[in-house]
C-alpha positions, 0 to 999 in steps of 0.5 A: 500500500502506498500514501500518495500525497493527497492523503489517499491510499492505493494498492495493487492487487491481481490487476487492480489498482484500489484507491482508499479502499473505495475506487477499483481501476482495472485496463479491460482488454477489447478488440477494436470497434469501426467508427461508423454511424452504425450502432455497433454492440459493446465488444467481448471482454477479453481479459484484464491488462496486468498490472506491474508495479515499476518498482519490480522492474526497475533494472529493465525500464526507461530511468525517466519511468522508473523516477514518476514510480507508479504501475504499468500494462504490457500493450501490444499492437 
């Protein structure tokens, strides 16, 4: 758990960023939707994006990443 400097407390746990025990945040993964004026329905789940602290890999990440702290998701084209 951390404290962040307003006072609020976060914590990750299984992909999920929890903020004072209250807000849940999670990156859903999905596929792409066409921009038409069509009514298209919402597009299946496909999973959560994990969750990494940067802390866990500093050795491997860009320094400027590794100063802001914080999480990051693996996201590939």
């Amino acid at each position: 758990m951390s404290k962040l400097e307003s006072g609020m407390s976060c914590t990750l746990k299984d992909d999920t960023i929890t903020v004072n025990d209250d807000l849940k945040i999670s990156f859903r993964r999905t596929v792409r939707v066409p921009d038409i004026s069509e009514t298209n329905y919402l597009p299946p789940n496909l999973g959560a994006f994990p969750l990494e602290a940067v802390s866990q890999h500093s050795a491997r990440l860009p320094k400027a990443m590794v100063v802001k702290s914080g999480v990051f998701f693996p996201m590939y084209r």
